[in-house]
C-alpha positions in Angstrom: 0.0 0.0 0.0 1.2 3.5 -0.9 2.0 5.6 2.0 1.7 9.7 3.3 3.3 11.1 6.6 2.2 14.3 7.6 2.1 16.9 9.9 -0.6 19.0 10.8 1.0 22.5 12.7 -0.7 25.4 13.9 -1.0 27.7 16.7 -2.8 27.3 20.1 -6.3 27.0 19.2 -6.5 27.8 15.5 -8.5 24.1 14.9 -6.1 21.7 14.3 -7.1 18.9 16.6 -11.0 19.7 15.7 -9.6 19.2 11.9 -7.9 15.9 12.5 -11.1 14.7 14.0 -13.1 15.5 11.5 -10.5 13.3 9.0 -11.0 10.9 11.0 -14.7 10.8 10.7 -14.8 11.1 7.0 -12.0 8.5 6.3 -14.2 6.3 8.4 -11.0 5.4 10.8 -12.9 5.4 14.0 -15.0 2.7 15.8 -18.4 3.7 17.2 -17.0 4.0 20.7 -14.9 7.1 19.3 -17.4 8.6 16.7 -19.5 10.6 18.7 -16.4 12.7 20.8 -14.8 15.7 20.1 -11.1 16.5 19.9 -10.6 12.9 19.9 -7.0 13.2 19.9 -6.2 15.0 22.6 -6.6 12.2 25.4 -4.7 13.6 28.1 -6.6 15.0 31.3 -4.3 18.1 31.6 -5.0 18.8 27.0 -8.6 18.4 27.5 -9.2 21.3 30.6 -6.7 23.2 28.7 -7.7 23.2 25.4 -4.2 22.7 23.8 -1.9 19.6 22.7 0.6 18.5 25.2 1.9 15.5 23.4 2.5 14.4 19.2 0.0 11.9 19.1 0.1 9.8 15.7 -2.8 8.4 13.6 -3.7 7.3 10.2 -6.3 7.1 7.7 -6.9 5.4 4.5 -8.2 7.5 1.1 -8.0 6.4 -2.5 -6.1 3.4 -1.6 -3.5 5.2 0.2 -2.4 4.6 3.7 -2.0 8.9 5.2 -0.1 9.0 9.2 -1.2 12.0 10.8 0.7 13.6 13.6 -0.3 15.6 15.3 1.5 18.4 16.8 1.9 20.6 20.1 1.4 24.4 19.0 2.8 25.8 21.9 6.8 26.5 21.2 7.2 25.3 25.0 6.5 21.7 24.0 9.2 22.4 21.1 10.9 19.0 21.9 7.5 16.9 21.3 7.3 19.5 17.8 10.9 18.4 16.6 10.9 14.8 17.1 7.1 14.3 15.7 9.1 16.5 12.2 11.2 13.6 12.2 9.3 11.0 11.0 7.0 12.8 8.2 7.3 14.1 4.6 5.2 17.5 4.6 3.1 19.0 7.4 -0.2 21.1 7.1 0.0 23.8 8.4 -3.4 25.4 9.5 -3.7 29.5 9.9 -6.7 31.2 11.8 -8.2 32.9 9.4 -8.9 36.1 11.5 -5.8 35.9 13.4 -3.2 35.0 11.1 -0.2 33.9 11.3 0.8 34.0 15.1 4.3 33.0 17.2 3.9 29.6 17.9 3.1 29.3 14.0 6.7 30.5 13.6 8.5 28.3 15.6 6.8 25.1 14.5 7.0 26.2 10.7 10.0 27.3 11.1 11.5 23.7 12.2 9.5 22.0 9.5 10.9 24.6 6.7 14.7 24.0 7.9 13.8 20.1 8.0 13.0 20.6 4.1 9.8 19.7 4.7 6.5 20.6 1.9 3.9 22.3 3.0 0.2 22.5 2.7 -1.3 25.7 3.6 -5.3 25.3 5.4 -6.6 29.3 6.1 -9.2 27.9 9.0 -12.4 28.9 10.4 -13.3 31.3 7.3 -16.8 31.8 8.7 -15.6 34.0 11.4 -17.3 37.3 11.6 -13.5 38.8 11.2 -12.2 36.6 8.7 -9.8 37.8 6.6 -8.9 34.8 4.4 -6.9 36.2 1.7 -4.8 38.8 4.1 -4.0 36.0 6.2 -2.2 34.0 2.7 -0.3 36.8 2.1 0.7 37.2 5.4 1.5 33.1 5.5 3.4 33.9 2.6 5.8 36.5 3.7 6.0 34.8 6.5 7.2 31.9 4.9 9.6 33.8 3.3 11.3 35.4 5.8 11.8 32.2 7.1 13.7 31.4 4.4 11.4 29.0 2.3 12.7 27.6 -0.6 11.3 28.2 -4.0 9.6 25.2 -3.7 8.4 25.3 -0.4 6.7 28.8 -1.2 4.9 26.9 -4.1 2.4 25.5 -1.9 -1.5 24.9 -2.4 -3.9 26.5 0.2 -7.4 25.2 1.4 -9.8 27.4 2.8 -12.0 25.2 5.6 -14.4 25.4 8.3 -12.8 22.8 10.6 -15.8 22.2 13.0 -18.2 21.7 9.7 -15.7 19.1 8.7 -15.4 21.3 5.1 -12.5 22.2 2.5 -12.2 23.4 -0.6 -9.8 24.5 -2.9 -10.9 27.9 -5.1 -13.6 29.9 -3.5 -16.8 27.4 -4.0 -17.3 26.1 -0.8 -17.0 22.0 -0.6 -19.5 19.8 1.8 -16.5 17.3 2.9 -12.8 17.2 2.9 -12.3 15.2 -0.3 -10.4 18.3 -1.7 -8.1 18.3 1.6 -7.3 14.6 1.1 -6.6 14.3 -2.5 -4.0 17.9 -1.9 -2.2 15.7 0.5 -1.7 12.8 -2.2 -0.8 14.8 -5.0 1.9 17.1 -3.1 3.2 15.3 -0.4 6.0 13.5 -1.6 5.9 9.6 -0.3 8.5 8.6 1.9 11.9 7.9 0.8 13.0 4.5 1.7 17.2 3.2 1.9 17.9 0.0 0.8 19.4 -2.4 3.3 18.4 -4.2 6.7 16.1 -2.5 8.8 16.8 0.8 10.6 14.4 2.9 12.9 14.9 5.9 15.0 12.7 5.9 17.8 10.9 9.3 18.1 8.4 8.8 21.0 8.0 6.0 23.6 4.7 4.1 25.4 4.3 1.6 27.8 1.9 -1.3 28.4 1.7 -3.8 31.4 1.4 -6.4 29.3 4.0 -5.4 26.1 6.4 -3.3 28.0 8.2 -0.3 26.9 7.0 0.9 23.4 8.8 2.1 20.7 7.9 4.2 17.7 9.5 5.8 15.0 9.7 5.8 10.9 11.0 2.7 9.4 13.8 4.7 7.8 14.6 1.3 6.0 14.4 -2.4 5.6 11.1 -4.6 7.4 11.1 -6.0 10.9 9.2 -9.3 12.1 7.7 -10.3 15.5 10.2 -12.1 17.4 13.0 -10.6 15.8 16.2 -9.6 16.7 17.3 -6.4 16.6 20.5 -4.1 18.2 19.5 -1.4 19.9 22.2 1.4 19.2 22.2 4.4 21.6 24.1 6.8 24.2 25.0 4.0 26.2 26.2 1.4 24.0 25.1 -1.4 22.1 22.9 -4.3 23.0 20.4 -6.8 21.6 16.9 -7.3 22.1 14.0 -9.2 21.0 10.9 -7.4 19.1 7.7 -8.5 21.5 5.4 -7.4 18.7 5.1 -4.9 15.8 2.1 -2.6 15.2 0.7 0.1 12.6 -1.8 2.7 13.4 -5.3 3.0 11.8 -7.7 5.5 13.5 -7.2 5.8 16.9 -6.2 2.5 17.2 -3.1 -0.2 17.0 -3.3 -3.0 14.9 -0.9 -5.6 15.3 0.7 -6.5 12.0 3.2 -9.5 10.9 6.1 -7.2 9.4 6.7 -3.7 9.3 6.9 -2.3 5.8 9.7 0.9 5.2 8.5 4.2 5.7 5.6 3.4 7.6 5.0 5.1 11.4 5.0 1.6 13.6 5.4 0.6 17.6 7.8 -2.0 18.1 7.0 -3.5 21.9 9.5 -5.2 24.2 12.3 -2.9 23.7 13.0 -2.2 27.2 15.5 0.4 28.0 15.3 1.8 24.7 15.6 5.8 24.9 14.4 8.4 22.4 16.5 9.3 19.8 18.5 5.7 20.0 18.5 3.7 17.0 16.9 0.0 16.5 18.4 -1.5 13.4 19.4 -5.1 12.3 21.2 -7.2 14.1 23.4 -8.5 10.9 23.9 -4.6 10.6 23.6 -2.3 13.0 24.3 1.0 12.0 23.4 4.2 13.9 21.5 7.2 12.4 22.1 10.8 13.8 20.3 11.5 17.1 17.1 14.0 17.3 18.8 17.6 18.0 16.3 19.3 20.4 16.8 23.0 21.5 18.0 23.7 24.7 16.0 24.7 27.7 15.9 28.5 28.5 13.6 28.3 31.9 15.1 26.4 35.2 12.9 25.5 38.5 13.9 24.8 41.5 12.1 21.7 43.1 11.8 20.5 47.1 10.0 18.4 49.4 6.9 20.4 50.5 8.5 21.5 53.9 5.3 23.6 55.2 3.6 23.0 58.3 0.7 21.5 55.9 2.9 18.9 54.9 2.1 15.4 54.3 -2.1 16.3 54.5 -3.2 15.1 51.2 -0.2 14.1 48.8 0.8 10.2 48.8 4.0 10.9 47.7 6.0 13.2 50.1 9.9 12.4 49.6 12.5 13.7 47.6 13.4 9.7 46.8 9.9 9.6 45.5 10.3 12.9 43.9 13.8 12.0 42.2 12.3 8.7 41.0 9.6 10.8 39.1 11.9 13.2 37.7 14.1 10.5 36.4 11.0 8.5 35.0 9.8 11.4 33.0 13.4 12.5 31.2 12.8 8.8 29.6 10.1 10.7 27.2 10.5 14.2 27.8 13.6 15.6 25.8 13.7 18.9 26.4 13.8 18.5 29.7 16.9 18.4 32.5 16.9 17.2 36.0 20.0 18.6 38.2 20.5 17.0 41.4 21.8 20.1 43.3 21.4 18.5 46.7 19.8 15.4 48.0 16.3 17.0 48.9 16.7 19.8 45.8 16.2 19.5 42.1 17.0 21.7 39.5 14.8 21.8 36.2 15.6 23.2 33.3 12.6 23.2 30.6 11.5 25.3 27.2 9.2 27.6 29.1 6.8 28.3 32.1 4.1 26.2 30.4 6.9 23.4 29.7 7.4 23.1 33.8 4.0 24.1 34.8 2.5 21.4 33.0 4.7 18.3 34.2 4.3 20.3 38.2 0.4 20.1 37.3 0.9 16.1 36.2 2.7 15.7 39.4 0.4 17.1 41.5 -2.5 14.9 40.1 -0.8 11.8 40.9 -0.1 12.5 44.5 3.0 14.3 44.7 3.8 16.9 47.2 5.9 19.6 46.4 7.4 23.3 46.8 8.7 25.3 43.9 11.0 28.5 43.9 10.7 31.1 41.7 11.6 30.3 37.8 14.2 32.5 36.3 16.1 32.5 32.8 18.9 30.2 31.8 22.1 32.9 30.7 25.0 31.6 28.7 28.4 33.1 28.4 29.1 34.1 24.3 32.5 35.3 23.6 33.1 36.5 27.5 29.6 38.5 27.1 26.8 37.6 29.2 23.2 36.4 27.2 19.9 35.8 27.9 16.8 34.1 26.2 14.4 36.6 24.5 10.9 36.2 23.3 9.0 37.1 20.3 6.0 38.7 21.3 2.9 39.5 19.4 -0.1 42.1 21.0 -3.3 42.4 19.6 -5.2 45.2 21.3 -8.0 48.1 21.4 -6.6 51.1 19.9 -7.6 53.0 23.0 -5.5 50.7 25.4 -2.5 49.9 23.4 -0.8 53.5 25.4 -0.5 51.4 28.7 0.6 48.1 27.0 3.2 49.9 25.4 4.3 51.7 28.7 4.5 48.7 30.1 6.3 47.1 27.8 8.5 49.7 27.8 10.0 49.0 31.5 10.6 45.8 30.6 13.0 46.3 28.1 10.9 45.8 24.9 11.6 46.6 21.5 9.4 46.9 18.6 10.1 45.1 15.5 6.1 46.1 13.6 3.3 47.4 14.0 0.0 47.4 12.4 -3.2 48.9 12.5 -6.4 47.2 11.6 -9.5 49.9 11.0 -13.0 50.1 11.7 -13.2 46.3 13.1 -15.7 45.6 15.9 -14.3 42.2 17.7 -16.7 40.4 20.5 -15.7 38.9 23.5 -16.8 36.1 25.7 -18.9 39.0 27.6 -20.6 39.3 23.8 -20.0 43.4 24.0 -17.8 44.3 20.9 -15.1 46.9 21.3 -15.9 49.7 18.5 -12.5 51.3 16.8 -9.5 50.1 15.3 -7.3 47.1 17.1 -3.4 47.7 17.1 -1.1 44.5 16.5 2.7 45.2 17.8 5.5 42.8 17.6 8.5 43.1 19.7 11.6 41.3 20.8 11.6 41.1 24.8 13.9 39.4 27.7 12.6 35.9 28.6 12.1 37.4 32.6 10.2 40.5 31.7 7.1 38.3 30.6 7.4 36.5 34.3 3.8 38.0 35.8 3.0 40.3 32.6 0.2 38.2 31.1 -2.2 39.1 34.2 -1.2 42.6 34.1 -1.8 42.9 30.3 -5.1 41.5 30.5 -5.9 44.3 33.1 -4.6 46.9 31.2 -6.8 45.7 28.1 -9.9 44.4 30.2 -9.7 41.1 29.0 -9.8 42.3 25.5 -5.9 41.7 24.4 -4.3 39.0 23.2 -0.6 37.6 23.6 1.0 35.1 22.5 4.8 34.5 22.6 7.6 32.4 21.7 11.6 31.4 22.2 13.2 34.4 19.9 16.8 34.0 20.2 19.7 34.7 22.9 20.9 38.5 23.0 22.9 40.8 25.6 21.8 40.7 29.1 19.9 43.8 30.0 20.3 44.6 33.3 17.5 44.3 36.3 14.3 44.3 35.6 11.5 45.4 38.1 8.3 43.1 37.1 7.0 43.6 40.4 5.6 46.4 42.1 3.7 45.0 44.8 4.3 43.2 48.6 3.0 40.1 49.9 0.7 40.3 52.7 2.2 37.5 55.2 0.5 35.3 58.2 1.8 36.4 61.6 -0.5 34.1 63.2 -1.5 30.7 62.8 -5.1 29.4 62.8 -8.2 30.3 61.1 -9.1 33.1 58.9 -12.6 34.9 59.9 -14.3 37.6 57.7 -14.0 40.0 60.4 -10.3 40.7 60.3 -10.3 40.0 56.1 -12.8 43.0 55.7 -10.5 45.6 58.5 -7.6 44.5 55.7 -9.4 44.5 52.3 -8.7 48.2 51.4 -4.8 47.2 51.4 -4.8 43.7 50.5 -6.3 41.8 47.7 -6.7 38.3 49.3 -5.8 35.2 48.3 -8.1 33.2 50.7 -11.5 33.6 51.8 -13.0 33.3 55.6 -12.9 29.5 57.1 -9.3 28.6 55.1 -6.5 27.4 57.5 -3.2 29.0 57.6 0.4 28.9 58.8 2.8 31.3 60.3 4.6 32.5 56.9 1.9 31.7 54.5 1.1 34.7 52.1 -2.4 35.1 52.5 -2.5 38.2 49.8 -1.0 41.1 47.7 0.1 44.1 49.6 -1.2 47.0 47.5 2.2 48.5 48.4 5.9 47.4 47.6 6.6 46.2 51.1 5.5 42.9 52.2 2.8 43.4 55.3 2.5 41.1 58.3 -1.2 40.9 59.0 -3.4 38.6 61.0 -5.7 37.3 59.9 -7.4 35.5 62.9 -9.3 38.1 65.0 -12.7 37.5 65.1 -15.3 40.4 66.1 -15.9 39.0 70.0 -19.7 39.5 70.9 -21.1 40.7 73.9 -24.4 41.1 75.8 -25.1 44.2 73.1 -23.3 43.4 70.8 -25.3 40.4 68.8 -23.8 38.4 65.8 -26.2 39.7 63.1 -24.4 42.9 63.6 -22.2 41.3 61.2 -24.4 41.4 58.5 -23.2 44.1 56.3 -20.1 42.9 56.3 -19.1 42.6 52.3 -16.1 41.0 51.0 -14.3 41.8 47.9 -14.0 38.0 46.1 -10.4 36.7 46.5 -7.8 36.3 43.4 -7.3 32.6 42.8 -4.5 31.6 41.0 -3.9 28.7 38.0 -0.6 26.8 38.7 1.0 29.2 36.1 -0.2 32.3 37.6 1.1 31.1 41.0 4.4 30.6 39.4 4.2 34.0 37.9 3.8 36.1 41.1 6.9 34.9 43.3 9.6 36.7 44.6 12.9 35.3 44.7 12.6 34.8 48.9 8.9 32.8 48.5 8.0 29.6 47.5 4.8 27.5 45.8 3.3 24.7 48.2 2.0 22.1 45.3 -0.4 19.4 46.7 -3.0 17.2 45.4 -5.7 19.7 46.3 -4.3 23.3 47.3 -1.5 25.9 45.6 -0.5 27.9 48.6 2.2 30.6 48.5 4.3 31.2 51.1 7.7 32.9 52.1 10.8 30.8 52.4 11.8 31.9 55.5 8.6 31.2 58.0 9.3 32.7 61.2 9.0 36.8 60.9 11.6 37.5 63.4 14.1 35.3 61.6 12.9 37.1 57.7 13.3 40.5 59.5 17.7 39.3 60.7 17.7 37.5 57.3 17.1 41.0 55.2 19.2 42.7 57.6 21.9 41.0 56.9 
């Protein structure tokens, strides 16, 4: 059977896993159990909540006798090292563009690996029934983008597909089409099939599985030659040579694995039974076992510093407490996470080094779901020494903004140390949101170039300054000069002097200076930070006097007591407002901030010195 390997790229939430489902559908590669879900691919707990893909997945359909794998991608640059390896194994991606957004800065990094990779691409301009849609701006802005890139001739030769990815619809031309049959028979005419070496079998594994019953899980591109069940095969990686015995071999079709007698050459298989197998080594013939290059995968830019949750709270609700049980984790997930690093600084204190916030917040959040206790220090940037100068990680940021509010943005931008590579101005366009209120005027779309650290915290500040009408998105740039400090912080912590109980009483004497973090009945600890200090200073407060009631004085008085709602935070957000002398308290079921020196007395000698 003939055989495709594709792609399919795109930025956070532009459609893409909504399109592969709808392949799916139409190629008729799902059982009845799957037929009636949406974003099918995205199995994961964390992908669903969040909307986004965490992990390449792969898949495949059949269409006019040809056999098409689909990957599909991550679109967030922080999960850059699942983007890079899923590359690896196909022959042209699709590469799917909002089509009233555009082209955004996750779309640059992915296309961007996939151009450099050689790769062909097919362009799909997305949700074209948008009230905003802008179809035909958005292809030329695909375009230049492509070009800047540095697209080859070829490369910026591609078709484009205009679709409505929920409707399952694409078409080619501007008469609308009620299926994907135009998107499907694109893919066979311009994606090149694979091209196979001759020789003995050779595979590069790209992403790894497990199953109690098979073991660890292989899979990668049969680069060449055709391997059996109960083969032997030389597993060729980092740590030497040895042999090992194929438990099974399997192909994909829909969401499923079918186990197969042989794999055939340029196929996307799983090869079980390959147990201590790492991604990026190479399983080839035992006759002849020849190496190919391993994956290169960025390096990480963001580090983390991880501990046992030492709190007073500790040991309440997580199942897993200790840093053996913590290093055991860590260890277990650099076997499928690449662009990750675990540094054993001490015994009881790990070091992480990831692609981004999102990168580390996400494996933090995994953790926590499975019972892990933990406490997290502030992240900060990863700077490398260039020709005796020091350099740091910068992003490439993109702001999409009311007219009217794009003055503070920039302001704030400003003080970061931003600098503005374009700007554009888009006229007369009235853009809802969730509220259902549009925003009359023109929106302003800036670009700029910014230090990794000065985007710590900003994306809750930028949505105040645009009442929730901006949006941001930003990726890994490149590493320049070091700039300096950078203040992207202007407000104290509000800290526990007491332990017990808080009671509404003492909240509502404090509300005028403190936004809150907790609401009346929570527990807390000497230490814990309870709030944000309106001020730069951090504030000891207690937060444990209740009103005491007297003959007169009855407890209905209390009535008209009214309390501002308190701020709670995402995992990310958490992360995002620490100081360098606080930590996060991650357990199963609370994020609790807190200062890393408890005791006040001992903080107060501590600054001193």
């Amino acid at each position: 059977m003939e055989l495709r390997n594709i792609a399919i790229i795109a930025h956070v939430d532009h459609g893409k896993t909504t399109l592969v489902d709808a392949m799916l559908k139409q190629a008729k590669a799902l059982s009845r159990h799957d037929e009636g879900g949406e974003r099918i691919m995205d199995s994961n707990d964390l992908e669903r909540e969040r909307g986004i893909t965490i992990l390449a997945k792969n898949t495949a359909v059949e269409w006019g006798g040809v056999k098409i794998n689909i990957v599909d991608t991550p679109g967030h640059a922080d999960f850059g090292g699942e983007v890079e390896r899923a590359l690896s194994m196909v022959d042209g991606v699709l590469l799917l563009v909002d089509a009233a957004e555009g082209p955004m800065p996750q779309t640059r990094f992915v296309l961007k690996k996939a151009l450099e990779a050689g790769l062909k691409p097919i362009v799909v301009i997305n949700k074209v029934d948008k009230k905003d849609a802008r179809p035909d701006a958005v292809l030329n802005e695909t375009f230049d983008l492509m070009a800047e890139l540095g697209a080859t001739d070829e490369q910026l030769d591609f078709p484009y597909l205009y679709a409505v990815g929920r409707e399952g619809t694409a078409w080619l031309g501007e008469t609308p089409k009620p299926d994907l049959s135009d998107l499907f028979e694109t893919i066979l005419k311009h994606i090149p099939a694979p091209q196979v070496a001759e020789g003995p079998f050779q595979l590069r594994v790209a992403n790894l599985d497990y199953s109690n019953f098979l073991g660890k899980i292989a899979l990668g591109k049969v680069h060449r030659g055709r391997v059996r069940k109960h083969q032997w095969v030389t597993i060729l990686g980092e740590r030497g040579a040895r042999e090992l015995k194929v438990g099974a071999v399997f192909t994909h079709r829909g969401l499923e694995r079918l186990e197969v007698e042989e794999a055939t050459p340029g196929d996307i298989v799983a090869i079980a039974g390959m147990e201590g197998v790492e991604i990026g080594d190479t399983i080839a013939a035992r006759e002849a076992p020849e190496a190919l290059p391993r994956l290169a995968v960025d390096e990480p830019t963001v580090s983390i510093t991880v501990t046992p949750n030492t709190s007073p709270f500790a040991g309440r609700e997580g199942k897993f407490v200790t840093s053996r049980q913590i290093r055991e984790r860590l260890l277990k997930e650099l076997e499928t996470n690449v662009a990750l690093r675990v540094i054993e600084v001490t015994p009881d204190t790990f070091e992480l080094h990831g692609r981004g916030e999102l990168h580390l917040s996400v494996l933090l959040e995994t953790m926590r779901r499975e019972g892990f206790e933990l406490s997290v220090g502030q992240p900060s940037v990863l700077l490398k020494e260039v020709e005796g100068q020091i350099q740091e990680p910068y992003e490439y940021l993109v702001v999409d903004v009311p007219e009217a509010r794009f003055g503070p943005v920039m302001e704030a931008l400003g003080s970061r140390k931003a600098q503005m590579v374009h700007m554009e101005q888009e006229p007369g366009q009235v853009r809802t949101h969730p509220g259902g209120a549009g925003t009359p005027g023109g929106r302003i779309r800036a670009e700029f170039t910014v230090p990794a650290r000065a985007l710590f915290g900003f994306r809750t500040l930028f949505l105040t300054l645009t009442a929730g009408e901006g949006v941001m998105s930003h990726n890994f740039h490149a590493y320049g000069p070091h700039v300096g400090s950078l203040e992207t912080r202007t407000t104290g912590s509000a800290v526990a002097m007491e332990a017990g109980v808080a009671y509404a009483y003492s909240l509502f004497r404090l509300q005028e200076r403190i936004q809150f973090f907790i609401e009346p009945g929570t527990e807390v600890y000497v230490g814990m930070i309870v709030g944000e200090h309106v001020r730069e200073n951090d504030l000891n407060v207690n937060v444990n006097i209740n009103k005491k009631l007297t003959n007169i004085r009855a407890a209905g008085s209390d009535e008209n007591i009214r309390l501002i709602p308190p701020r709670k935070f995402t995992l990310e957000e958490a992360l995002e407002f620490l100081a360098p002398d606080e930590l996060l308290e991650i357990t199963p079921q609370s994020l609790r901030l807190r200062k890393r020196v408890l005791d006040p007395s001992q903080r107060k000698r501590a600054e001193a010195v």
